[in-house]
ROLUMPA-239715 format. One line per field, with one value per atom (N, C-alpha, C): x, y, z; residue in one letter; residue number from 1; atom name. Coordinates in steps of 0.05 Angstrom, whole numbers, padded with zeros to 5 digits, m for minus. Example, Ala and Ser with C-alpha at 12.3 -4.5 7.8 and 13.67 -1.06 7.14 Angstrom:
% residues 2
xx: c(00264  00246  00264  00257  00273  00258)
yy: c(m00114  m00090  m00066  m00045  m00021  00001)
zz: c(00156  00156  00156  00142  00143  00157)
rest: c(A  A  A  S  S  S)
nr: c(1  1  1  2  2  2)
atom: c(N  CA  C  N  CA  C)
//
This chain:
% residues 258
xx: c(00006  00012  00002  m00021  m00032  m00016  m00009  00008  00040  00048  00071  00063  00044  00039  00041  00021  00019  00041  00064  00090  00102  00103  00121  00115  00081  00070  00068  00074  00081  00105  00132  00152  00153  00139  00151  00128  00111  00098  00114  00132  00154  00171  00182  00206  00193  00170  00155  00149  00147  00142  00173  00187  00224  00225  00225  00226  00221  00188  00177  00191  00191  00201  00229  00247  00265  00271  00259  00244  00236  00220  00202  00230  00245  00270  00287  00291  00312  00305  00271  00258  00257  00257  00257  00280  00310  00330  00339  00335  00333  00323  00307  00280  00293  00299  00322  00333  00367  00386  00381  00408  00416  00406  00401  00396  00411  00413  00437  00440  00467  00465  00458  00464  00464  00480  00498  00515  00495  00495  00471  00495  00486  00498  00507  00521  00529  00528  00508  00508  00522  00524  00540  00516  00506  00484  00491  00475  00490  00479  00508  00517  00485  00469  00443  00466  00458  00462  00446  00469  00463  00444  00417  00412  00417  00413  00415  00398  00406  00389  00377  00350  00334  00335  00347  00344  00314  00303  00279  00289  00275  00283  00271  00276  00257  00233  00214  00193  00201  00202  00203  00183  00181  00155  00155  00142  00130  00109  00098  00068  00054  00036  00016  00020  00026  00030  00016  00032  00019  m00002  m00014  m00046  m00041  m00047  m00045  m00071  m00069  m00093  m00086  m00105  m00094  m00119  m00105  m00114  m00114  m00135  m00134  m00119  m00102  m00081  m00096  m00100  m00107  m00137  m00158  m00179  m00182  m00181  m00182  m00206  m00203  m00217  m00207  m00239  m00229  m00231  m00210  m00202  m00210  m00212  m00205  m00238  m00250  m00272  m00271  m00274  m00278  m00294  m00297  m00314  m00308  m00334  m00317  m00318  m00302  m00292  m00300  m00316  m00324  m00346  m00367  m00391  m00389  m00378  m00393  m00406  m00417  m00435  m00434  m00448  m00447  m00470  m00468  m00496  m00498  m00522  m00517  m00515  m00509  m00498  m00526  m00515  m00543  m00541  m00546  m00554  m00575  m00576  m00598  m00602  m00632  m00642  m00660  m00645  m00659  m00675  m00704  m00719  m00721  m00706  m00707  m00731  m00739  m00766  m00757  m00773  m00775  m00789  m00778  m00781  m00810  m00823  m00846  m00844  m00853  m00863  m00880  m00871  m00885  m00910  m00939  m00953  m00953  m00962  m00953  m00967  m00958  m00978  m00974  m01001  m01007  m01003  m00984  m00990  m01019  m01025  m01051  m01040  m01049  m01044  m01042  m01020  m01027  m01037  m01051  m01070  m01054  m01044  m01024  m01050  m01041  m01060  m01059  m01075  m01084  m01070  m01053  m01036  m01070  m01071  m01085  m01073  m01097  m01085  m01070  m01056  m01046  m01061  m01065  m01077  m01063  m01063  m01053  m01067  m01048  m01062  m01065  m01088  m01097  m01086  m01086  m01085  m01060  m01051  m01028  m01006  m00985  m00961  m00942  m00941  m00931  m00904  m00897  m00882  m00859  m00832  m00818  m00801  m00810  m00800  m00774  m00750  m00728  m00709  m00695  m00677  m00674  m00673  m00673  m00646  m00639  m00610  m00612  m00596  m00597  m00587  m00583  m00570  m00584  m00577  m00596  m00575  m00544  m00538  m00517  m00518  m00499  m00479  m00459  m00446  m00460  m00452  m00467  m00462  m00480  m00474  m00458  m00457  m00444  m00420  m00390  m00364  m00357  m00324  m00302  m00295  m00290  m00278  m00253  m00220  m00199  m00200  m00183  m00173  m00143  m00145  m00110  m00114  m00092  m00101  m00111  m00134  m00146  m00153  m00143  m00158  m00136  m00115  m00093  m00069  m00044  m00021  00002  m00006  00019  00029  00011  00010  00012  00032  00036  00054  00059  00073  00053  00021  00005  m00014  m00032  m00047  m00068  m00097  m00123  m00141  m00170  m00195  m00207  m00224  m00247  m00275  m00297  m00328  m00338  m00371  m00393  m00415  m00438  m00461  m00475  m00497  m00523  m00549  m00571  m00595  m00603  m00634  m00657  m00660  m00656  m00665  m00644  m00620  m00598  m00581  m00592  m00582  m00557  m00535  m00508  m00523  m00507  m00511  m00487  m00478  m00470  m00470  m00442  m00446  m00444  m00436  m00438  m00416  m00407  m00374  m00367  m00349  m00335  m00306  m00309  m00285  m00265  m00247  m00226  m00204  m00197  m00180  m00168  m00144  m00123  m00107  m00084  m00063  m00041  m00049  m00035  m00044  m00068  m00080  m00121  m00123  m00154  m00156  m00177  m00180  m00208  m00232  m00253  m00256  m00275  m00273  m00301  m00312  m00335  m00341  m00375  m00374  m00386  m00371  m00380  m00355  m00332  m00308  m00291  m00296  m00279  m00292  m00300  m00311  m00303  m00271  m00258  m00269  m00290  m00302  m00328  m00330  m00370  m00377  m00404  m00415  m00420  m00428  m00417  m00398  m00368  m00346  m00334  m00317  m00295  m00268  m00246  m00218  m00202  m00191  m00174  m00148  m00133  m00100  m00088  m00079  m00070  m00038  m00019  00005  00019  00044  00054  00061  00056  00071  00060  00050  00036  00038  00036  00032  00001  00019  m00014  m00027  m00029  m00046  m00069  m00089  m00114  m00125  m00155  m00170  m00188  m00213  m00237  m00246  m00269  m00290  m00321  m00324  m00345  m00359  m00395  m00407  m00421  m00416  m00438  m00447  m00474  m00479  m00462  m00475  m00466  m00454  m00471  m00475  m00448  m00445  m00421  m00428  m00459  m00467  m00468  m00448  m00452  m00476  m00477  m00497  m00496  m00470  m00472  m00448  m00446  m00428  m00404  m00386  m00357  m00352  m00340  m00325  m00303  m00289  m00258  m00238  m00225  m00209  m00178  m00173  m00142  m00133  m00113  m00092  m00080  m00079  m00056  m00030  m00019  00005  00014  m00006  m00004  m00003  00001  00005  m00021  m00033  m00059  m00075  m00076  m00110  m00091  m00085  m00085  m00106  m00116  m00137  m00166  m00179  m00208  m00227  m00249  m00274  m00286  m00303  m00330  m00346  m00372  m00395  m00406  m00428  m00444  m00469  m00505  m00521  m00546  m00569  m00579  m00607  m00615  m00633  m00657  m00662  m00686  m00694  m00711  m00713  m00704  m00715  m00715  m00709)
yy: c(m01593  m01565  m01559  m01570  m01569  m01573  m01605  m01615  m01598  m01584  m01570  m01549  m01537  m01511  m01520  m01542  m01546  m01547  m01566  m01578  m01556  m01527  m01503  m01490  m01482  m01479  m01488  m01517  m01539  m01526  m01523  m01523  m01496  m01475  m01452  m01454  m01469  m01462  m01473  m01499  m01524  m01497  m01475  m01462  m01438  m01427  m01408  m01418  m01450  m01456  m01464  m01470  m01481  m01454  m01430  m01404  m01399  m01408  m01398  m01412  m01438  m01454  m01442  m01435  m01422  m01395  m01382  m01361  m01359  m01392  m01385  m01402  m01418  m01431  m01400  m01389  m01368  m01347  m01346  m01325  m01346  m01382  m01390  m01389  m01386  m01386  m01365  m01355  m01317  m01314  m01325  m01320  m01332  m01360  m01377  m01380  m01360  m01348  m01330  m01325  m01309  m01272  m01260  m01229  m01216  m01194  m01186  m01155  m01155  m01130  m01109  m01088  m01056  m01049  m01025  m01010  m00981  m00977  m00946  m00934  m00908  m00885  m00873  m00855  m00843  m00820  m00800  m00773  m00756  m00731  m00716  m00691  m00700  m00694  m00660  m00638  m00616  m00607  m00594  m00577  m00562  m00565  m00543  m00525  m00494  m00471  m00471  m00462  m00455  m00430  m00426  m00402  m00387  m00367  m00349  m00345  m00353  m00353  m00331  m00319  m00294  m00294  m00276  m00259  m00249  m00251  m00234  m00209  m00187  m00171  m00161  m00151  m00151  m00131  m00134  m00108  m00095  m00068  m00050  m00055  m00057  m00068  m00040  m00028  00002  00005  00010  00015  00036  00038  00061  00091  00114  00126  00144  00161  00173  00188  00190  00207  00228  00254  00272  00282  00292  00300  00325  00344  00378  00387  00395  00407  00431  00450  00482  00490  00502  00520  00546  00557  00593  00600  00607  00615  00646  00654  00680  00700  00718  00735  00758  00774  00812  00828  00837  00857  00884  00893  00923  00925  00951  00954  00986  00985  01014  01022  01048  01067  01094  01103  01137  01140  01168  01186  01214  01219  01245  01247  01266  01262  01294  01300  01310  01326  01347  01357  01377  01381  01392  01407  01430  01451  01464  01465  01483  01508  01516  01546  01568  01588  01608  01627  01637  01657  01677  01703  01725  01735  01725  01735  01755  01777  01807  01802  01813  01807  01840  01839  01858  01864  01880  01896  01883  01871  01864  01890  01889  01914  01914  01925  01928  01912  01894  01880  01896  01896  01900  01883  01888  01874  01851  01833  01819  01814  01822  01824  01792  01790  01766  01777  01754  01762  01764  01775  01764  01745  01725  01706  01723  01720  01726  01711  01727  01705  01709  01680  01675  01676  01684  01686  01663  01650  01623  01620  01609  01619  01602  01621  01616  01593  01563  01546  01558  01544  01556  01545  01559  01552  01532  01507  01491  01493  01511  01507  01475  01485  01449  01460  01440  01439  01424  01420  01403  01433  01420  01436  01447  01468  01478  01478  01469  01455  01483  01480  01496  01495  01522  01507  01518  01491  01492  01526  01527  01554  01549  01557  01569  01579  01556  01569  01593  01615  01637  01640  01611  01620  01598  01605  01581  01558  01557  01526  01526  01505  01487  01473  01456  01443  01408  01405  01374  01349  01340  01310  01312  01347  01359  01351  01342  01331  01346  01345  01357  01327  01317  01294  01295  01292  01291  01280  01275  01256  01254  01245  01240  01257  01279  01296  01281  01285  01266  01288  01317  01350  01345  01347  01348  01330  01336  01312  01321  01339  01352  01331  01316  01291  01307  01301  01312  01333  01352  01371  01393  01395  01408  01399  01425  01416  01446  01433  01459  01444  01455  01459  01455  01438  01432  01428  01424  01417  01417  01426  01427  01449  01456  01473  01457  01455  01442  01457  01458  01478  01452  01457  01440  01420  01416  01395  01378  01385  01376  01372  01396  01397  01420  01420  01429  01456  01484  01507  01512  01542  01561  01584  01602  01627  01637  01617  01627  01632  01647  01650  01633  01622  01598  01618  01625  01648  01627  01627  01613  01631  01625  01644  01633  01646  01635  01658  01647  01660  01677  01699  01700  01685  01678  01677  01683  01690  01696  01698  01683  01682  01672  01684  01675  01670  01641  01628  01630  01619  01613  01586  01578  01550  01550  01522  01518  01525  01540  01541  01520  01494  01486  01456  01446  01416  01387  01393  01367  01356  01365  01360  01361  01353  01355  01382  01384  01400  01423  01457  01470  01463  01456  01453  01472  01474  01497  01485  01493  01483  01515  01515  01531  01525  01520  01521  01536  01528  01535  01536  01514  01505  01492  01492  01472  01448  01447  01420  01413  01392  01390  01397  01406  01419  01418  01425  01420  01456  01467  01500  01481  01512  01520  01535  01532  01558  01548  01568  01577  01577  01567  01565  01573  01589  01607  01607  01606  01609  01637  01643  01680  01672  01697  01697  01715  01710  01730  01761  01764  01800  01802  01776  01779  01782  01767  01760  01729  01739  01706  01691  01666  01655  01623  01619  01598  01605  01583  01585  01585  01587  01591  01566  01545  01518  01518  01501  01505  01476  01481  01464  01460  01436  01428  01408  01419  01390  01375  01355  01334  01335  01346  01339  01311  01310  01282  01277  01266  01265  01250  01236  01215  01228  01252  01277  01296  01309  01339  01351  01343  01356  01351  01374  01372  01383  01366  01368  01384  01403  01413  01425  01410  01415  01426  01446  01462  01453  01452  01450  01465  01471  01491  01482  01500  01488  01494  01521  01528  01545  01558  01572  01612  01617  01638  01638)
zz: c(m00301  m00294  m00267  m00261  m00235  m00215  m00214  m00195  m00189  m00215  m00209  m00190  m00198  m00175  m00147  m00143  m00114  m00102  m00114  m00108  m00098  m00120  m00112  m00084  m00080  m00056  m00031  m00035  m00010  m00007  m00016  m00011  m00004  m00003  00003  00034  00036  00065  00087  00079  00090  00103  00083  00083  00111  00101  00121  00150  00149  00174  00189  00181  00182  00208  00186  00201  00231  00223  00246  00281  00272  00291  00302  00277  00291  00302  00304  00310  00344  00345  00373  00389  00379  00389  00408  00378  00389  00419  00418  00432  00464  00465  00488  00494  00484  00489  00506  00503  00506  00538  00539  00561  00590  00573  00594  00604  00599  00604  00624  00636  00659  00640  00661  00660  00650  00630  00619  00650  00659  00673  00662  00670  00659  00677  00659  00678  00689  00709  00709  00708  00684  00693  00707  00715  00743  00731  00734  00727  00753  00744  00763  00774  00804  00808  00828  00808  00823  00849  00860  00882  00895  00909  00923  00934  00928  00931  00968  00979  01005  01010  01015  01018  01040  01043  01064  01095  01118  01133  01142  01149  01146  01177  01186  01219  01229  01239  01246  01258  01245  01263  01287  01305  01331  01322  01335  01329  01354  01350  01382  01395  01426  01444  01445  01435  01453  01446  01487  01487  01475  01480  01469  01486  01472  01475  01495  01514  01542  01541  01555  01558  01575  01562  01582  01586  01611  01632  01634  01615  01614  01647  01659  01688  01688  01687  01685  01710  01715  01745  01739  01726  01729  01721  01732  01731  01720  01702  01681  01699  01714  01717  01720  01702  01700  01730  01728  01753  01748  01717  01710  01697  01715  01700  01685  01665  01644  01641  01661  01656  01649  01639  01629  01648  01643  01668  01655  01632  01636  01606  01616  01590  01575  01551  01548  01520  01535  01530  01503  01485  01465  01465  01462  01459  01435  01425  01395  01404  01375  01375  01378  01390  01394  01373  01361  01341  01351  01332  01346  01315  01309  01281  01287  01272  01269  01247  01251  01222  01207  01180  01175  01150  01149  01134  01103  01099  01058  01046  01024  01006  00991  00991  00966  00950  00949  00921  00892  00870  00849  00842  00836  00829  00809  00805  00785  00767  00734  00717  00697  00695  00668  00644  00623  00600  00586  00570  00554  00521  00522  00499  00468  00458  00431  00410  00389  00376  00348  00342  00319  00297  00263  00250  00235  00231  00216  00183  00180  00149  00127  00114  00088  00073  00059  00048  00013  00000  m00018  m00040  m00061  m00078  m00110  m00112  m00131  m00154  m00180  m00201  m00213  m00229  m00243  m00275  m00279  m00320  m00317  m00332  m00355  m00351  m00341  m00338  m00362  m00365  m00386  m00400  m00416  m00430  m00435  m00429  m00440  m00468  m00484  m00516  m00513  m00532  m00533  m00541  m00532  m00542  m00569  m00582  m00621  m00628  m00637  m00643  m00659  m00662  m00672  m00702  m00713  m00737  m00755  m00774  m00796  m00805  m00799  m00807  m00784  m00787  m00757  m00771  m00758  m00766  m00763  m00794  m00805  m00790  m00778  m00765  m00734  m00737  m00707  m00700  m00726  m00713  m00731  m00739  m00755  m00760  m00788  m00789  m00810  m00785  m00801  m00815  m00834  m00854  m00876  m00888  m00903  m00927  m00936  m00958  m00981  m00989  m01016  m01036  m01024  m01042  m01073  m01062  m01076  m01073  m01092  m01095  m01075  m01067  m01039  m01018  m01022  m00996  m00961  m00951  m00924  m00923  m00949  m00950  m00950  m00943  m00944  m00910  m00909  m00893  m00895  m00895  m00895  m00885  m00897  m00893  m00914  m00919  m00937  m00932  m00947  m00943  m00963  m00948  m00974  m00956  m00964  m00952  m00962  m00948  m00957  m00950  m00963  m00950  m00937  m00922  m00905  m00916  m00947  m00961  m00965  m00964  m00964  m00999  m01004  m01029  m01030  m01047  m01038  m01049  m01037  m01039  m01044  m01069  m01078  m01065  m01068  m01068  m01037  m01015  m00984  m00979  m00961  m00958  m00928  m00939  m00907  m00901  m00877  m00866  m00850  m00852  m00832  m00818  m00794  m00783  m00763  m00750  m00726  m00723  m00705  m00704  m00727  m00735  m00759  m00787  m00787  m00810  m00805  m00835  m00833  m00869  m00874  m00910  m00913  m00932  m00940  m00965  m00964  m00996  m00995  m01020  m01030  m01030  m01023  m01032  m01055  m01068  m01095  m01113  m01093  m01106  m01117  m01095  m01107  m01103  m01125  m01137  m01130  m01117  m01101  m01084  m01070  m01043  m01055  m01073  m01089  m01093  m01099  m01108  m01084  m01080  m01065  m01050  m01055  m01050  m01037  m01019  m01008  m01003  m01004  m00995  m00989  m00954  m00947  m00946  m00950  m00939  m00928  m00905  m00887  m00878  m00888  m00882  m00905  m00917  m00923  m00919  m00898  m00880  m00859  m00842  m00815  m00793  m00773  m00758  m00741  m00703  m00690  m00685  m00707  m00698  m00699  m00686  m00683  m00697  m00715  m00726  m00714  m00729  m00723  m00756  m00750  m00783  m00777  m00798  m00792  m00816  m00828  m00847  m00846  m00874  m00871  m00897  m00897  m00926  m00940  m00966  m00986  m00984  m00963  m00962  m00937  m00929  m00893  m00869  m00863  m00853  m00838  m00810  m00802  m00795  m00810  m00802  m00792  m00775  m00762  m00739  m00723  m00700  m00714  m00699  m00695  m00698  m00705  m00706  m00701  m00672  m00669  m00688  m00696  m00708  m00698  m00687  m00677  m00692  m00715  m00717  m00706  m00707  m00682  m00695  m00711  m00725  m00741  m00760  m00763  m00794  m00812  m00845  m00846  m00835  m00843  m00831  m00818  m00805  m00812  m00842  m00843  m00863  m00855  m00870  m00860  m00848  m00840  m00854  m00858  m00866  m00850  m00861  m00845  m00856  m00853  m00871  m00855  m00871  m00860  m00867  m00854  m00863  m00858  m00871  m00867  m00845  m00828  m00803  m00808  m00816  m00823  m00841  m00856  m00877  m00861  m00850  m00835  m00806)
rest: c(X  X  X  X  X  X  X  X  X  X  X  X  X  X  X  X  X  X  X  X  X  X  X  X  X  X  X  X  X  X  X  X  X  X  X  X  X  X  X  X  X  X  X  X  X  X  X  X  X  X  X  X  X  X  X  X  X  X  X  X  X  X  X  X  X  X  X  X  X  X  X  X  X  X  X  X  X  X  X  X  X  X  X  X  X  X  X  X  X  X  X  X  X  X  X  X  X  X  X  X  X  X  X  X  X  X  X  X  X  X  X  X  X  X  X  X  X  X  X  X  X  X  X  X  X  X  X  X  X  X  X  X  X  X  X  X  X  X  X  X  X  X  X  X  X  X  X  X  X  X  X  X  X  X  X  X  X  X  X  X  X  X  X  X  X  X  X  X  X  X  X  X  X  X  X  X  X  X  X  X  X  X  X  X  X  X  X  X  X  X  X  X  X  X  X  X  X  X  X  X  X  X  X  X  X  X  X  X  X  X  X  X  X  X  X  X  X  X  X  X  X  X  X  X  X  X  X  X  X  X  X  X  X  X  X  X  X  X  X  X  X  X  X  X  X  X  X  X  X  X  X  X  X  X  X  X  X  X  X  X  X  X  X  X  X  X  X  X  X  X  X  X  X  X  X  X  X  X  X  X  X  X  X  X  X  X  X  X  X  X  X  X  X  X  X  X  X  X  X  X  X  X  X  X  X  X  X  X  X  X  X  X  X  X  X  X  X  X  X  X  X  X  X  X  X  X  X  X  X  X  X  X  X  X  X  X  X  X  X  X  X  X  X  X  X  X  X  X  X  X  X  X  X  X  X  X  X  X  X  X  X  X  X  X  X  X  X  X  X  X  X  X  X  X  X  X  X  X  X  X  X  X  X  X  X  X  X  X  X  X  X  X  X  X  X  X  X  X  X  X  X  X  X  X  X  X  X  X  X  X  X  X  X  X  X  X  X  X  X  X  X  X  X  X  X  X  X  X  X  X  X  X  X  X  X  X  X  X  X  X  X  X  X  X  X  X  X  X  X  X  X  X  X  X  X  X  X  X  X  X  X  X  X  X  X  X  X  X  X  X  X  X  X  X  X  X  X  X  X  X  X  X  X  X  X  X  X  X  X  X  X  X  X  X  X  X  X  X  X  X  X  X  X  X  X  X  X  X  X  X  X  X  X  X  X  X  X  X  X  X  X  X  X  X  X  X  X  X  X  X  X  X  X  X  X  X  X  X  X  X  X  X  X  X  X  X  X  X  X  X  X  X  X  X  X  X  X  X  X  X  X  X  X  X  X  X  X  X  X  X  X  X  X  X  X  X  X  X  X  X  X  X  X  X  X  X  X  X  X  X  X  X  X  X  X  X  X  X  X  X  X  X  X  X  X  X  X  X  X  X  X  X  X  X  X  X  X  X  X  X  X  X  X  X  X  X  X  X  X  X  X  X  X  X  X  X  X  X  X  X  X  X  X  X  X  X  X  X  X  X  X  X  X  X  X  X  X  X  X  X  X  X  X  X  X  X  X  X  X  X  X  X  X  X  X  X  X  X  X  X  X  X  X  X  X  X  X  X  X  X  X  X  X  X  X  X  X  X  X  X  X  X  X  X  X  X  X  X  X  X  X  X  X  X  X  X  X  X  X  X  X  X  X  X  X  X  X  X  X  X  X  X  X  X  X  X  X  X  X  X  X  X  X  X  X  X  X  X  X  X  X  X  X  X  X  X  X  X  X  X  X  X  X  X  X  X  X  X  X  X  X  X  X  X)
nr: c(1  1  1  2  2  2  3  3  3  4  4  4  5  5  5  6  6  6  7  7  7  8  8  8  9  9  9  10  10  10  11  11  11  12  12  12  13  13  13  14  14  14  15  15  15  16  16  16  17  17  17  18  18  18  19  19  19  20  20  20  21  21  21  22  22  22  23  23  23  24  24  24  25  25  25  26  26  26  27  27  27  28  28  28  29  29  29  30  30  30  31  31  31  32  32  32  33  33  33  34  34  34  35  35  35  36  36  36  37  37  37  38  38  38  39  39  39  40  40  40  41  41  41  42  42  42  43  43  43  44  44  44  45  45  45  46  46  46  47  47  47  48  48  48  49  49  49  50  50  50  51  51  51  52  52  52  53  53  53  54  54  54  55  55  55  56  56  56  57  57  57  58  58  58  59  59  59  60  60  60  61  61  61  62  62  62  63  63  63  64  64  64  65  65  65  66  66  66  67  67  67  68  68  68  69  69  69  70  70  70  71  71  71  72  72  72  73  73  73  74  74  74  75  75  75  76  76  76  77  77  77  78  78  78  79  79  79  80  80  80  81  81  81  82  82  82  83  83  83  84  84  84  85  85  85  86  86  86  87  87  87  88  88  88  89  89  89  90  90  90  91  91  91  92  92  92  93  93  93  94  94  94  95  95  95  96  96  96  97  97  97  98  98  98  99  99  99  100  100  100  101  101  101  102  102  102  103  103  103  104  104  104  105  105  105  106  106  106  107  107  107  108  108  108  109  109  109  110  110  110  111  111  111  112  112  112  113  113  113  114  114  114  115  115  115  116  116  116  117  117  117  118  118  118  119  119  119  120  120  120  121  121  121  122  122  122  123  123  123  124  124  124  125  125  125  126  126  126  127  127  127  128  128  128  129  129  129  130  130  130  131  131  131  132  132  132  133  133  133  134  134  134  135  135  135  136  136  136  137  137  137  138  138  138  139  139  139  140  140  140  141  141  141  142  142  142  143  143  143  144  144  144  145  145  145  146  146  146  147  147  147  148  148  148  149  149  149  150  150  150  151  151  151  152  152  152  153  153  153  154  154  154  155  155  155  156  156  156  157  157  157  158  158  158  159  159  159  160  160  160  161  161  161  162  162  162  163  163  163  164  164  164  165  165  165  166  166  166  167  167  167  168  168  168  169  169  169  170  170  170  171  171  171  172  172  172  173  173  173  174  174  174  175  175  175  176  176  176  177  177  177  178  178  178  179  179  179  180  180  180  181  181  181  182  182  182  183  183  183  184  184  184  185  185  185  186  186  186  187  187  187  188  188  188  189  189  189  190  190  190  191  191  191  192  192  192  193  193  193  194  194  194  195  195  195  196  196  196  197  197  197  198  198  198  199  199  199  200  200  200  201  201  201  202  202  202  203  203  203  204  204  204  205  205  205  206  206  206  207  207  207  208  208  208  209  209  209  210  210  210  211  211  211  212  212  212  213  213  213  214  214  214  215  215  215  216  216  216  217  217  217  218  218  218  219  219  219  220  220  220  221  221  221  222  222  222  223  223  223  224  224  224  225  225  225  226  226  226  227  227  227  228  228  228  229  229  229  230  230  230  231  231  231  232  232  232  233  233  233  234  234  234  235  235  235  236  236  236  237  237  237  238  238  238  239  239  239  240  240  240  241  241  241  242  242  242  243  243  243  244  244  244  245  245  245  246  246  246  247  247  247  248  248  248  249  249  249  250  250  250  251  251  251  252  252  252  253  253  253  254  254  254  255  255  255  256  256  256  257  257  257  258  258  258)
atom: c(N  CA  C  N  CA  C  N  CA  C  N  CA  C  N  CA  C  N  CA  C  N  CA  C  N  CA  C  N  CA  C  N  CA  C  N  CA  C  N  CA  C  N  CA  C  N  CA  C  N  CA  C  N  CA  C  N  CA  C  N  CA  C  N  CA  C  N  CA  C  N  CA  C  N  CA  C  N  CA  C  N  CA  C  N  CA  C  N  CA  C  N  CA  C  N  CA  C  N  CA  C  N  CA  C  N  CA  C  N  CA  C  N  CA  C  N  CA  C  N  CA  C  N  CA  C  N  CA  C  N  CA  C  N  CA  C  N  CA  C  N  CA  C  N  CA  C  N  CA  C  N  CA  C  N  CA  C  N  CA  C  N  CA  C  N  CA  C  N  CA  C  N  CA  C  N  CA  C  N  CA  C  N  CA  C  N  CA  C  N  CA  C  N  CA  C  N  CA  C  N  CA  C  N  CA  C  N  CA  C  N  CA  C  N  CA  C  N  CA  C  N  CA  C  N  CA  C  N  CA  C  N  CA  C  N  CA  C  N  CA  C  N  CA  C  N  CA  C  N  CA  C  N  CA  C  N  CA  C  N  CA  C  N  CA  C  N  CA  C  N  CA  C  N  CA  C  N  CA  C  N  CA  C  N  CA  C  N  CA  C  N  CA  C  N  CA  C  N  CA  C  N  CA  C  N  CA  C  N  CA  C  N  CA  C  N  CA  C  N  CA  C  N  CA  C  N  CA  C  N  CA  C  N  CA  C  N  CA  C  N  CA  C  N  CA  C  N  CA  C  N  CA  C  N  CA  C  N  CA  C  N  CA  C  N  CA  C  N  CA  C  N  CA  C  N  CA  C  N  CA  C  N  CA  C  N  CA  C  N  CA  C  N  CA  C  N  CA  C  N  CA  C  N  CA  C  N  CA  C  N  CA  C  N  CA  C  N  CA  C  N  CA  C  N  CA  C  N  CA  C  N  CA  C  N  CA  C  N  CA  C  N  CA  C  N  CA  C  N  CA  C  N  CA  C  N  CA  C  N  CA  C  N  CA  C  N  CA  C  N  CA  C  N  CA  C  N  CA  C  N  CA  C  N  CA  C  N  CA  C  N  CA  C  N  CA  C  N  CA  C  N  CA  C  N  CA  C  N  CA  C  N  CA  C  N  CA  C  N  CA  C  N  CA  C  N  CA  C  N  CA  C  N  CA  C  N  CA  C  N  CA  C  N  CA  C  N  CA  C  N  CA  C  N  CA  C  N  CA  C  N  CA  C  N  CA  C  N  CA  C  N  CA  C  N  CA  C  N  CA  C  N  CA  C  N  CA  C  N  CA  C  N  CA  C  N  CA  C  N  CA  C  N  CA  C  N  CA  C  N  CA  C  N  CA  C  N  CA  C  N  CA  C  N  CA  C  N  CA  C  N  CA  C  N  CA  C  N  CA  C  N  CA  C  N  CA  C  N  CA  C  N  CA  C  N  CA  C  N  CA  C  N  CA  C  N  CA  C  N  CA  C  N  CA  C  N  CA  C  N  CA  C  N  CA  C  N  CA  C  N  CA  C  N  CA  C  N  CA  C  N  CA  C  N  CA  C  N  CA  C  N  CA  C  N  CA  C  N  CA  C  N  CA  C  N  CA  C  N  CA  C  N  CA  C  N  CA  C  N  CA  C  N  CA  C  N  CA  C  N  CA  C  N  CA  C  N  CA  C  N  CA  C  N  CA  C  N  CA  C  N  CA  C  N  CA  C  N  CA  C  N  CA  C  N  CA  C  N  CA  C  N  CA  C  N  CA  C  N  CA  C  N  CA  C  N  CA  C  N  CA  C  N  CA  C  N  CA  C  N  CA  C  N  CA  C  N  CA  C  N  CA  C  N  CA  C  N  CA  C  N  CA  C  N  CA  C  N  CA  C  N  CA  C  N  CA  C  N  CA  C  N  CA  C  N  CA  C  N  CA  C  N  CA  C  N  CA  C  N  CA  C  N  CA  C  N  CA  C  N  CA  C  N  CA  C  N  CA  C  N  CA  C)
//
């Protein structure tokens, strides 16, 4: 197996060297021989553009400009001398002062100072300033809680086909009172009830009626005693025209014993 290898390797170095020889043959052959020519090109070599020939232009020879020599001809002198020709004179005015006689003088009198009188300091009371007690109302009951409070008829079944006046009296203690007369009055009406008349409105009860039907009048409500004696203010009363405020409350209560 050996010997085959070598054999194959001999024969391919035989074949590599065959080459070479022909190779360096071909390259002395070559070398040997006549020159191969060349054709040169003939390019088409361009046209130079003529330029323009440049004129000088002359410079003007001109010298430096003339010098003048200013020479005075006329010597300036004054001929004319100015003088006044006349002065004058101004004199003040003469006057002739007559001195005439001044009149008597009146003596002249000094006031004498008047003596202003020294005002007296004023005298500031001392103590704790005195307290003013309230006005007293003049009657012994007022109106309760100090309002009128409408409301929806609850006296009776009339509903809003009615409209009056209701309450109660109460003494100091606030216990309901009997027996007082509650006066009501307006335009074309005037009627006194009792309280305690009428029990719908509690105990000393009153109820006036006034209208069938609602309506915005005006009264006046007034408490007396027994005997017709008023004994409280005047109370003004205005309906608004309304079915849910025809009917006003007004309680009376008592302020003081005497």
């Amino acid at each position: 197996m050996g010997d085959g290898k070598a054999s194959i390797y001999n024969v391919i170095s035989l074949v590599f060297l065959a080459l070479t020889i022909l190779v360096i043959v071909f390259v002395i052959s070559r070398l040997a021989g006549p020159p191969v020519e060349r054709q040169q090109e003939v390019g088409s070599v361009p046209t130079v553009a003529a330029l323009p020939s440049l004129t000088p232009t002359p410079i003007p020879t001109t010298g430096l400009p003339p010098t003048f020599t200013f020479t005075p001809t006329d010597t300036l002198t004054p001929t004319t001398t100015l003088s006044p020709t006349a002065t004058a004179s101004i004199a003040p005015p003469t006057s002739t002062i007559t001195d005439t006689p001044r009149p008597t003088e009146p003596p002249t009198v000094t006031p004498t100072p008047s003596v202003s009188p020294t005002p007296l300091p004023t005298e500031t009371p001392t103590g704790p300033t005195p307290t003013l007690a309230p006005t007293q109302n003049p009657y012994l009951f007022e109106l309760r809680q100090g309002q009128v409070v409408l409301t929806q008829n609850y006296g009776n079944s009339a509903g809003c086909a009615w409209q009056g006046l209701g309450g109660q009296v109460f003494n100091t203690e606030g216990i309901p009172l009997d027996g007082l007369k509650i006066h009501v009055f307006g335009t074309n009406f005037d009627r006194i009830v009792d309280s305690g008349s009428n029990s719908l409105y509690g105990p000393g009860g009153w109820e006036v009626p006034v209208d069938n039907k609602i309506s915005a009048q005006s009264y006046y409500v007034e408490l007396m005693s027994p005997g017709g004696t008023v004994v409280s203010d005047r109370i003004p009363v205005t309906f608004p025209s309304d079915c849910a405020r025809n009917v006003a409350v007004v309680n009376f209560i008592q302020t003081r014993a005497t």
